[in-house]
DRENTI-763994 format. One line per 10 residues: their letters; for each residue x, y, z of C-alpha. Coordinates in Angstrom, 1 decimal. Layout:
N
a	X/Y/Z | ...
//
This chain:
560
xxxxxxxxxx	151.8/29.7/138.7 | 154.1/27.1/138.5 | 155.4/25.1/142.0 | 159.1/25.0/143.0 | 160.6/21.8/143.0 | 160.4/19.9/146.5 | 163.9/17.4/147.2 | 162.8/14.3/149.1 | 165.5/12.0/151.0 | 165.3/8.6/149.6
xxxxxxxxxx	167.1/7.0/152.0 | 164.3/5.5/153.8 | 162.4/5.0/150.7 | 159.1/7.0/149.7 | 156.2/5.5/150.8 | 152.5/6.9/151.7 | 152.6/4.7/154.8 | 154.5/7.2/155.9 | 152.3/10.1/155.8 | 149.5/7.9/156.6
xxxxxxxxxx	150.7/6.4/159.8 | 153.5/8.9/160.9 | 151.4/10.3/163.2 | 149.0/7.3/164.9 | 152.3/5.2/165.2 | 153.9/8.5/167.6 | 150.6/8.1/169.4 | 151.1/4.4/169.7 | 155.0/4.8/170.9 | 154.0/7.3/173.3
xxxxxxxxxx	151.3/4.8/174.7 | 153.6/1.8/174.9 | 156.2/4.2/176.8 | 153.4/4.8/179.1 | 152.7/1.2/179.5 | 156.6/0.9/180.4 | 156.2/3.4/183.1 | 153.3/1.6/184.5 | 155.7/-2.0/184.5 | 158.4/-0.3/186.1
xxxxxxxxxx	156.4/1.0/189.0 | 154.5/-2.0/189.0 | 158.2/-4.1/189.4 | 159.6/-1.5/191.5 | 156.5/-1.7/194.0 | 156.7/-5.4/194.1 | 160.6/-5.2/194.9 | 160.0/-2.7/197.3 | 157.9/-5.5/198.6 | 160.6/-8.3/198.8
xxxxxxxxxx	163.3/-6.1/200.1 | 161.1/-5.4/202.8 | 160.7/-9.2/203.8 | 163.9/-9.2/202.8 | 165.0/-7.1/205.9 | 165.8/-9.4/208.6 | 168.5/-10.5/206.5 | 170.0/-8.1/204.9 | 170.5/-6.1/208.3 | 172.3/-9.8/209.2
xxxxxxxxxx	174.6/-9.3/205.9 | 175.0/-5.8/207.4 | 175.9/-7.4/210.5 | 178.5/-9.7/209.3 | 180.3/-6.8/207.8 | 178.7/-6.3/204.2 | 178.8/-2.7/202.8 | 175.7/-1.0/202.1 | 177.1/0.0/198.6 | 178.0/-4.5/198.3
xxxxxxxxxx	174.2/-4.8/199.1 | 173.2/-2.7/196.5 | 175.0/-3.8/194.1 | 173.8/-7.2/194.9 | 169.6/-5.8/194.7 | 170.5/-3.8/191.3 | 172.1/-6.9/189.8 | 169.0/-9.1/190.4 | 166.6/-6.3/188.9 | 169.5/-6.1/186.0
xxxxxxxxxx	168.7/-10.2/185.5 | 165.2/-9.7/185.5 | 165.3/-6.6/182.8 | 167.5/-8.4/181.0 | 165.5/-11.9/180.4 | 162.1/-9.4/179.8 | 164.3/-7.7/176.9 | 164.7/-11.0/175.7 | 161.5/-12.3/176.1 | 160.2/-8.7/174.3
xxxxxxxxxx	162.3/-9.0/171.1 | 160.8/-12.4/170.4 | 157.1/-11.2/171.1 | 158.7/-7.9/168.8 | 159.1/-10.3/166.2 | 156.0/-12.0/166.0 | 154.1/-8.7/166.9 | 155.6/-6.3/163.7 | 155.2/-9.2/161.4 | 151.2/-9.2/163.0
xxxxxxxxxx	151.1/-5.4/162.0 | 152.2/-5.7/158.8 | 150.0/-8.1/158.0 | 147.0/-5.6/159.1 | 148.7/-3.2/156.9 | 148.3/-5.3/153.4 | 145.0/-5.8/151.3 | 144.0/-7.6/148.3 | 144.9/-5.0/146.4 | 148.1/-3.5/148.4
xxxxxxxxxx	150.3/-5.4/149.5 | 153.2/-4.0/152.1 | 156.3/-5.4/152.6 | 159.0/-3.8/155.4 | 162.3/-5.7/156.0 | 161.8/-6.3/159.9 | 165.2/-7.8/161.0 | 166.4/-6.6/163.8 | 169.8/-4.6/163.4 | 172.1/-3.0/165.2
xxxxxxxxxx	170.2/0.3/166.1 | 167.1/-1.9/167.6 | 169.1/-4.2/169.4 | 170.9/-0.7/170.9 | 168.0/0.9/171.8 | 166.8/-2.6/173.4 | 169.8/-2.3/175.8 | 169.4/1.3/176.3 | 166.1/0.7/177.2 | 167.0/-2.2/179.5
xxxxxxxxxx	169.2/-0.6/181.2 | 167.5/2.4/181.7 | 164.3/0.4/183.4 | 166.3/-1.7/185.2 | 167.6/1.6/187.3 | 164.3/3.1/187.5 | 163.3/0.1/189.0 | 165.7/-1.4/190.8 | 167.0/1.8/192.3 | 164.1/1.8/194.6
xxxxxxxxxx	165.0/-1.4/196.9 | 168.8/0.0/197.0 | 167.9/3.4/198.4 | 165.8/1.7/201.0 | 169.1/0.2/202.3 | 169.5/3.6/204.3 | 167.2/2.5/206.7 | 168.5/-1.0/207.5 | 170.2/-1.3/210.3 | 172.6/-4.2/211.6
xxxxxxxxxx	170.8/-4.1/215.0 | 167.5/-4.9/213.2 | 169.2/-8.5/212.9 | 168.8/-9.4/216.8 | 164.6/-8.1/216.3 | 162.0/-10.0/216.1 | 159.9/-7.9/214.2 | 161.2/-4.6/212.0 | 159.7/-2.4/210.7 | 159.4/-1.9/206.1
xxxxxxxxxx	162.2/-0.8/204.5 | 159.7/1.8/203.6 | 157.8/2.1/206.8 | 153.8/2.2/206.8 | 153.7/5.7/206.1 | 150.6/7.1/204.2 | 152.4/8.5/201.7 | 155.2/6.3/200.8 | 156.8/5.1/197.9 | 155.0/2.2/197.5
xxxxxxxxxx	151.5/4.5/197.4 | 153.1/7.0/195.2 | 154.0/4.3/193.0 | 150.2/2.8/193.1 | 148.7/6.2/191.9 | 151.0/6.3/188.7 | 150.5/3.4/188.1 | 146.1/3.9/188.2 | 146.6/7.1/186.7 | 148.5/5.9/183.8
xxxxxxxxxx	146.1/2.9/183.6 | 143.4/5.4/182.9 | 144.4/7.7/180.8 | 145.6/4.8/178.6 | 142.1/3.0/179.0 | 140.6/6.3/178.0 | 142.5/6.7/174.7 | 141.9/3.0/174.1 | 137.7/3.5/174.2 | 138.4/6.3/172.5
xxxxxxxxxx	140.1/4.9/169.3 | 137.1/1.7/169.9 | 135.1/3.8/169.5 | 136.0/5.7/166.5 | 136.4/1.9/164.5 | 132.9/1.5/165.8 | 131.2/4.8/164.6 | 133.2/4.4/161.2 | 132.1/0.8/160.7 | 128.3/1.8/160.8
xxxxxxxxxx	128.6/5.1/159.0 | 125.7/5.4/155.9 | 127.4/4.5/153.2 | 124.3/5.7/150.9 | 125.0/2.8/148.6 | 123.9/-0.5/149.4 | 128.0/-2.7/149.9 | 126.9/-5.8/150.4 | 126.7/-8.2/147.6 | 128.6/-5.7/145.2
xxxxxxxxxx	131.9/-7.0/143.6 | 134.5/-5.0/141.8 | 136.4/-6.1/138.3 | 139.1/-4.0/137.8 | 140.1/-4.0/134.1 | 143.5/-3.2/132.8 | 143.0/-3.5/128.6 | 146.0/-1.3/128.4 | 147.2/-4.6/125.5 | 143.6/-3.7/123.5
xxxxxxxxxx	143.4/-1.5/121.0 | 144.1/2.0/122.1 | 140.9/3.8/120.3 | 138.0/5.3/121.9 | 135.1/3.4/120.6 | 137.0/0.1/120.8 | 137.5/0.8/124.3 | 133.9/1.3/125.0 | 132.8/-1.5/123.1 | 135.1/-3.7/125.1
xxxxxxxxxx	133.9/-2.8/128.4 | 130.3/-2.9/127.2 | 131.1/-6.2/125.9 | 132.4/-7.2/129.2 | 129.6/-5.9/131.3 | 127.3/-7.9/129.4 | 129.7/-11.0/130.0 | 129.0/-10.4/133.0 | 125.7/-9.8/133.8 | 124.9/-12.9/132.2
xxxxxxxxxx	126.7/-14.9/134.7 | 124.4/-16.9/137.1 | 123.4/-15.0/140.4 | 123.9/-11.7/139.1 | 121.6/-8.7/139.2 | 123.1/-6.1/137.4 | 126.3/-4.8/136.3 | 127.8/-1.2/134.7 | 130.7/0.5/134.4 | 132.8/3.3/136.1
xxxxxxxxxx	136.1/5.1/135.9 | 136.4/3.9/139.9 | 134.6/3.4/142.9 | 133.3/4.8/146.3 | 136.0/4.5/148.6 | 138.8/3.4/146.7 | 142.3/4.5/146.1 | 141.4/6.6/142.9 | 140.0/9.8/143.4 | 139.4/12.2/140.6
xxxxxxxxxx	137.7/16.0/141.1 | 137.7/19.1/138.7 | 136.9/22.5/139.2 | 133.6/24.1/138.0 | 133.5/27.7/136.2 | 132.1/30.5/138.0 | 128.1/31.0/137.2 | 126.0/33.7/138.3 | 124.6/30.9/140.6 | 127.6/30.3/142.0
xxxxxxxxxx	129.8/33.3/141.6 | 129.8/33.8/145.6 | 131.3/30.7/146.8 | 135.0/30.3/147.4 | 137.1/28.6/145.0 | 137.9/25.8/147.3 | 134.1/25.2/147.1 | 133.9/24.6/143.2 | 136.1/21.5/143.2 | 133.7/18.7/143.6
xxxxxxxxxx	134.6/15.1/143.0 | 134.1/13.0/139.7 | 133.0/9.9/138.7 | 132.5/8.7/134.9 | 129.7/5.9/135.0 | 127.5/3.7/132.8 | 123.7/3.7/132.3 | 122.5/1.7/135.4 | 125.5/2.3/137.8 | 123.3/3.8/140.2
xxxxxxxxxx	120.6/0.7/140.1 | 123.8/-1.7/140.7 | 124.9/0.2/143.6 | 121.8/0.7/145.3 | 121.4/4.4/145.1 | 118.0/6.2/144.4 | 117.4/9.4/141.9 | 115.8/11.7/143.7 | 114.7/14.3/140.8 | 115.2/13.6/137.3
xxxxxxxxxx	116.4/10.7/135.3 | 119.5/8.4/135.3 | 121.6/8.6/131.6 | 120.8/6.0/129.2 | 121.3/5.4/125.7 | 120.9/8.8/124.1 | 124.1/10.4/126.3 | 126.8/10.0/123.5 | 129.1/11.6/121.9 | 127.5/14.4/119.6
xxxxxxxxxx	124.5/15.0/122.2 | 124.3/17.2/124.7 | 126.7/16.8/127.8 | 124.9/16.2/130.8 | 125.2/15.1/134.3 | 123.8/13.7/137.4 | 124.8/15.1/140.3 | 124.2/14.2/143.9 | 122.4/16.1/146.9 | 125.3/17.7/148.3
xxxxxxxxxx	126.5/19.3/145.3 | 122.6/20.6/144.5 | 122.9/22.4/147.4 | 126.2/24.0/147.5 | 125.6/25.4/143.9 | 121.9/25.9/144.0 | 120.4/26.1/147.4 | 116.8/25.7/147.4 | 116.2/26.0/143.5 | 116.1/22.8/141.9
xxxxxxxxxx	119.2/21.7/140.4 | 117.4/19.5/137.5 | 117.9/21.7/134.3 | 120.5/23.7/135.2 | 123.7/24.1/133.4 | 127.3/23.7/134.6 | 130.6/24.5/133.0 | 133.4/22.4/133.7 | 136.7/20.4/132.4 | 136.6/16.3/133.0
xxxxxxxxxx	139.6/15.9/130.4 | 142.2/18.3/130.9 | 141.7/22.3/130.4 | 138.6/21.4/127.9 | 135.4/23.3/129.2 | 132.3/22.2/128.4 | 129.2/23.4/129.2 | 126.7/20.3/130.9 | 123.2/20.0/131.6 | 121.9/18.4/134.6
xxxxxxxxxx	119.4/15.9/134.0 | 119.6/14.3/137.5 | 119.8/14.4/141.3 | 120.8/11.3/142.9 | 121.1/10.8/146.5 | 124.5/11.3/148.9 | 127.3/8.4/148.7 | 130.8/8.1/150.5 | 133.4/9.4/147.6 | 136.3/9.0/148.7
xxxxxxxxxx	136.2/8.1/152.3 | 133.4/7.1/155.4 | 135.4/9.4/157.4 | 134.6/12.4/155.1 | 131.3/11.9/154.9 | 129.0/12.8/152.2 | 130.8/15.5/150.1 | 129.1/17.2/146.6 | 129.9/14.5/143.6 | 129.1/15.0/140.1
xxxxxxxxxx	128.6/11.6/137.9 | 129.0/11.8/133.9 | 128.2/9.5/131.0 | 131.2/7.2/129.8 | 129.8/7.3/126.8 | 130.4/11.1/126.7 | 134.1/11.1/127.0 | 136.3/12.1/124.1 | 139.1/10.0/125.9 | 138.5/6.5/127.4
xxxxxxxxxx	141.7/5.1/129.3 | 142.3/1.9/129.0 | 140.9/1.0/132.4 | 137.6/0.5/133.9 | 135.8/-1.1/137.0 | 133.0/-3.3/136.5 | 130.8/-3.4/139.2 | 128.6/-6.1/139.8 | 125.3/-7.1/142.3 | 125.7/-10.8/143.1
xxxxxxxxxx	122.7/-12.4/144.9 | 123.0/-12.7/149.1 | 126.3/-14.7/150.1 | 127.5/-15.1/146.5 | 130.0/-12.2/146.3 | 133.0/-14.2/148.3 | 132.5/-17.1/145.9 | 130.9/-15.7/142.1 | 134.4/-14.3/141.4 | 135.5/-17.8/140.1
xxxxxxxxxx	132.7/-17.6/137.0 | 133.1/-13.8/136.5 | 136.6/-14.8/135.5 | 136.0/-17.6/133.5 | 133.1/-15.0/131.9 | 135.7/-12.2/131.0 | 138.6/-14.5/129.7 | 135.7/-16.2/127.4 | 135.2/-12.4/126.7 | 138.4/-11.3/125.8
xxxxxxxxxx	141.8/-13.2/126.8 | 143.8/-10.3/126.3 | 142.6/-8.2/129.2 | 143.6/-9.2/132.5 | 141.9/-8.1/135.7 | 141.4/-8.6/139.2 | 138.5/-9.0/141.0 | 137.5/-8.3/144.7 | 134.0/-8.0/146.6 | 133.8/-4.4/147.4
xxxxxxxxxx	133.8/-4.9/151.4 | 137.3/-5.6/151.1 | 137.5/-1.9/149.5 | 135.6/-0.7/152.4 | 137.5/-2.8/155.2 | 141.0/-1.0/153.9 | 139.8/1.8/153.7 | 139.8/1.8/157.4 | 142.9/-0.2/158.2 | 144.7/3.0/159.9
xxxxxxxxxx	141.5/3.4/162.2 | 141.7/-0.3/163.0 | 145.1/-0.7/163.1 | 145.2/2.0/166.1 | 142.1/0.9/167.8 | 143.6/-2.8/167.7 | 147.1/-1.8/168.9 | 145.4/1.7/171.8 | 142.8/-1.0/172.9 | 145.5/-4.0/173.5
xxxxxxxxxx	148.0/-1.7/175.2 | 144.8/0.0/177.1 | 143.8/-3.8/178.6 | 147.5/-4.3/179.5 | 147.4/-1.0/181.2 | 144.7/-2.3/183.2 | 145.9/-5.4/183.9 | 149.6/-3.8/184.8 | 147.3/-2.0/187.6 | 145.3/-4.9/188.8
xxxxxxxxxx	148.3/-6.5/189.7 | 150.0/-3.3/191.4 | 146.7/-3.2/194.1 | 146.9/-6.3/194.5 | 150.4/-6.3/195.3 | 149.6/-3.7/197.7 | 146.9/-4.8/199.3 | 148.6/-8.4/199.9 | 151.2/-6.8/201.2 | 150.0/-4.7/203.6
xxxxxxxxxx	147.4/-7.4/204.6 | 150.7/-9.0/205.6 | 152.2/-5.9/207.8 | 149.0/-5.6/209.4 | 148.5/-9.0/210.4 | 148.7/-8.3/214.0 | 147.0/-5.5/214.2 | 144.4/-7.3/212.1 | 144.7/-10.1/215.0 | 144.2/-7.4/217.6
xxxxxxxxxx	141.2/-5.8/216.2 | 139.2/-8.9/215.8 | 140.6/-10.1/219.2 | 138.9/-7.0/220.6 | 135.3/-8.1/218.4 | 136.2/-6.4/215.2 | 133.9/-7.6/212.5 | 134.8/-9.2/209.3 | 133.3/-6.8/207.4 | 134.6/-3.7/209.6
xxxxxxxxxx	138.1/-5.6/208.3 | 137.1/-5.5/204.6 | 136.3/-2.2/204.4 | 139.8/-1.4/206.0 | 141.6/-2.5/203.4 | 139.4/-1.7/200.9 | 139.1/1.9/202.2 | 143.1/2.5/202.0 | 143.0/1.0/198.5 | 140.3/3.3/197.5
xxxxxxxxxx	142.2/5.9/198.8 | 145.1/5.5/196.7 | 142.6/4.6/193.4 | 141.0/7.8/193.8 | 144.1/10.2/194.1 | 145.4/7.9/190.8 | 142.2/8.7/189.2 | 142.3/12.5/190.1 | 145.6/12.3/188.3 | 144.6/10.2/185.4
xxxxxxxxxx	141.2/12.2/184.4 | 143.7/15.8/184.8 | 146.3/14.2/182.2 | 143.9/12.6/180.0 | 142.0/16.1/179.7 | 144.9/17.4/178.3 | 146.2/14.8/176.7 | 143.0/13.7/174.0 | 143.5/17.1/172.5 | 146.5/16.0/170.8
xxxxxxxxxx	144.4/12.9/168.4 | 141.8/15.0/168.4 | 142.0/14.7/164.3 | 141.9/11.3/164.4 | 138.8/10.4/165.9 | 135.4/10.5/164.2 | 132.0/10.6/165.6 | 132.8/11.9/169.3 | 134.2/14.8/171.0 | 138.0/13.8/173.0
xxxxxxxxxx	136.6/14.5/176.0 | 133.6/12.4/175.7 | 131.8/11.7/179.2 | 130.6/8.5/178.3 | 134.1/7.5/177.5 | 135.2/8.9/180.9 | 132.6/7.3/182.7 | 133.0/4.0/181.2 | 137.2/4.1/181.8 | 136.6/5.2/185.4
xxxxxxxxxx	134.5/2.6/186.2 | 136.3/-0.1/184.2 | 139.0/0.6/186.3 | 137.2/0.7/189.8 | 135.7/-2.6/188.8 | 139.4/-4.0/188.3 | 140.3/-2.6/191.6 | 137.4/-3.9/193.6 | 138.7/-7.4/192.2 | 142.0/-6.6/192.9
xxxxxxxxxx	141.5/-5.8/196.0 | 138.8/-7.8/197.3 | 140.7/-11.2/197.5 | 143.5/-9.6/200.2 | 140.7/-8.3/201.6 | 138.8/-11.4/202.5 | 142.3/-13.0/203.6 | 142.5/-10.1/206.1 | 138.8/-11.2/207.1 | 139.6/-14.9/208.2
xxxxxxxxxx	142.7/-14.0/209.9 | 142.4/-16.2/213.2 | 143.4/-13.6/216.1 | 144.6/-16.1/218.1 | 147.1/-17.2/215.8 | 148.1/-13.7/215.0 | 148.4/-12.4/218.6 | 151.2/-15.7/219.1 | 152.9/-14.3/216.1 | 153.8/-10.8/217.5
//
């Protein structure tokens, strides 16, 4: 059955970066929004703040016959100043930042290149933004007007423009802002997490020391044997370079941006599995490709010589796909029919079990993987990997003689090489390129927090003075004074983290695919955020805290 034609808009270009970050960039948008919310209510919290030392004179201004709607005006122009210069300041970090990214994005072997200048639609949504923050913000201080009076003016002592209530806008404000915090910490651990447990995933081939030459001989002579007497030629260049081990040849490797599976014919053995479970994936090698790359047969024999053309076609095959097709009998001896080149089916002996590799990537795990002989192929293309074991620490610096090796070898051919760590570190540049840019925003999250208890705690260490002064006049400990203002902080922490742990339950479910190694709603994770963030708090809190402590009553009791 043929497939209908599918029309693509090309007027954003077509790109895989799009299908491969489409959906971890939303995640990151929707984090940095968060991270917004938690600056405006950390700026509107600290404004509420100033307008309430602020009060004496503005209920003068009132007094002197300024409008409520003039000082209003006057509190949302000075928050419109202060969006405006962060916009500023953000583009330029913008700039630096996405040129930062990009460079993440780009390997040895891709490179990615996005036009980043700003234009018209960035710079709107810059001042939509602006605007938009400086109102959430700055509306706060304005609406508190409606409880200045002019008579405060002849007072010695007002009261807040939000009062001391329990559950004002300041507090409200606090709990977003902790709740936020930790549901962005959470997703930041998270993603950690997931570069982590990819990082040290079994490989089941040994990548250290292994280098890859990529050979395009697409200028050689296009016949089959001339092709497989160029890469032999080749291999042996290289192998006789100083420092190396071994070398052979494949079609591609592990992990690389290649991938190459066929489907295998229905046997009695293997009649009852579904036909999505006969696709396995493919790799054409050369005798000793599993010695170079550190693998181990497990039953039977690796190819050598005798697998050519004219012989029997066989094939090793790794542990996964022995027991998808053949359970508990052993796979060694049993025959296969399958097409490596196009609709031909051939029937292939296996004469091998080798044990499970990452194909195609550590995230996937170990999946079934049949390997055949090069040698075999009625069709070599005119590229190849060469895939070399260079002694400990040599494989950042050996590629200088393996090319001089293959252009002594054969001019004609050009080629790249790589160590294959490089391979294995892009293969995980989405995981890291969310785990760099979930953890960063997480930390500011926190930090965005610290600073909105302390704030709080400073400030009503400052409303409370008296009262402070009164307490210790009547023999109030120190300590008795810490805990107060450590108790009403923890207060407002654990109603944020209430919130926070409610949203982030719901919330993990939506990257669920892409983490690896953990469940969303890991405790551990959890745990760890929660008390990351009550650590931050204590700190926060603690300094306005011991202030409060070496108030000197007598000083405060003149003050009232």
């Amino acid at each position: 059955m043929t497939k209908p034609l599918v029309l693509v808009s090309a007027a954003t270009g077509e790109s895989n970066l799009r299908s491969n970050y489409e959906r971890p960039l939303r995640i990151v948008l929707g984090v940095v929004g968060a991270v917004l919310a938690i600056a405006c209510a950390n700026l509107a919290n600290l404004l509420l703040a100033r307008a309430a030392s602020r009060r004496r004179e503005l209920s003068v201004r009132l007094a002197l016959g300024a409008s409520r709607f003039r000082l209003a005006k006057q509190l949302l122009a000075e928050t419109a100043i202060l969006a405006a210069a962060g916009a500023a300041l953000g583009l330029l970090v913008a700039q630096w930042g996405s040129a930062l990214l990009v460079r993440q994005l780009t390997t040895p072997s891709s490179g990615v290149t996005l036009d980043l200048s700003l234009d018209w639609r960035v710079l709107a949504f810059t001042a939509a933004v602006t605007a938009a923050t400086a109102l959430v913000f700055g509306i706060a201080p304005a609406v508190g007007l409606s409880g200045v009076s002019a008579h405060d003016a002849i007072k010695e002592q007002s009261r807040s423009v939000t009062g001391d209530r329990r559950f004002g806008v300041r507090n409200v404000l606090v709990a977003v802002q902790v709740a936020l915090s930790l549901a962005l910490l959470i997703g930041g651990v998270l993603f950690v997490r997931t570069l982590t447990a990819l990082s040290g995933t079994k490989l089941g081939f040994d990548a250290d020391g292994l280098v890859a030459i990529n050979v395009d001989g697409r200028h050689y002579d296009e016949s089959r044997d001339a092709r497989l007497a160029l890469f032999e030629r080749l291999r042996e260049s290289a192998s006789a370079v100083p420092g190396v081990s071994a070398a052979a040849v494949s079609v591609l490797t592990p992990i690389g941006s290649m991938r190459w599976n066929t489907r295998v014919e229905a046997t009695p053995a293997t009649a009852a599995l579904p036909e999505k479970e006969r696709v396995p994936w493919v790799n054409i090698v050369s005798p000793g490709w599993f010695r170079t790359f550190g693998m181990r047969i497990i039953a039977g024999r690796d190819f050598d010589a005798h697998d050519v053309a004219g012989g029997e076609r066989v094939l090793v095959v790794n542990e996964s796909f022995a027991r998808r097709f053949f359970g508990q009998e052993p796979a060694v001896g049993q025959q296969v029919r399958t097409g490596l080149e196009g609709p031909k089916v051939y029937p292939y002996r296996i004469v091998g079990v080798v044990n499970d590799a990452v194909y195609s990537s550590a995230r996937r795990g170990f999946e079934p993987t049949m390997y055949a002989p090069l040698a075999q192929l009625d069709e070599v293309n005119s590229g190849a990997v060469i895939s070399v074991r260079a002694a400990n620490g040599m494989s950042e610096t050996i590629g200088r003689d393996l090319a001089a090796a293959m252009n002594r070898t054969e001019p004609r051919v050009s080629f790249t090489i790589r160590p294959l760590s490089g391979q294995l570190r892009a293969s995980m540049r989405q995981e890291r390129l969310v785990a760099m840019l979930a953890g960063f925003f997480g930390v500011l999250a926190l930090l965005l927090a610290a600073v909105g208890l302390y704030g709080v705690a400073s400030h009503s260490v400052t409303e409370r003075r008296a009262e402070i002064g009164i307490r210790m006049a009547l023999g109030a400990d120190p300590r008795g004074v810490v805990r107060l203002v450590l108790g009403r902080l923890a207060w407002l922490m654990a109603t944020g983290m209430v919130l926070g742990i409610a949203m982030s339950w719901w919330t993990v479910q939506l990257f669920e695919k892409l983490l690896f190694g953990m469940a969303p709603r890991d405790p551990l994770t959890f745990t760890f955020a929660v008390l990351v963030l009550l650590l931050a708090g204590l700190v926060a809190g603690w300094f306005p805290a011991r202030r409060a402590a070496r108030i000197d009553p007598v000083r405060a009791l003149r003050e009232i």
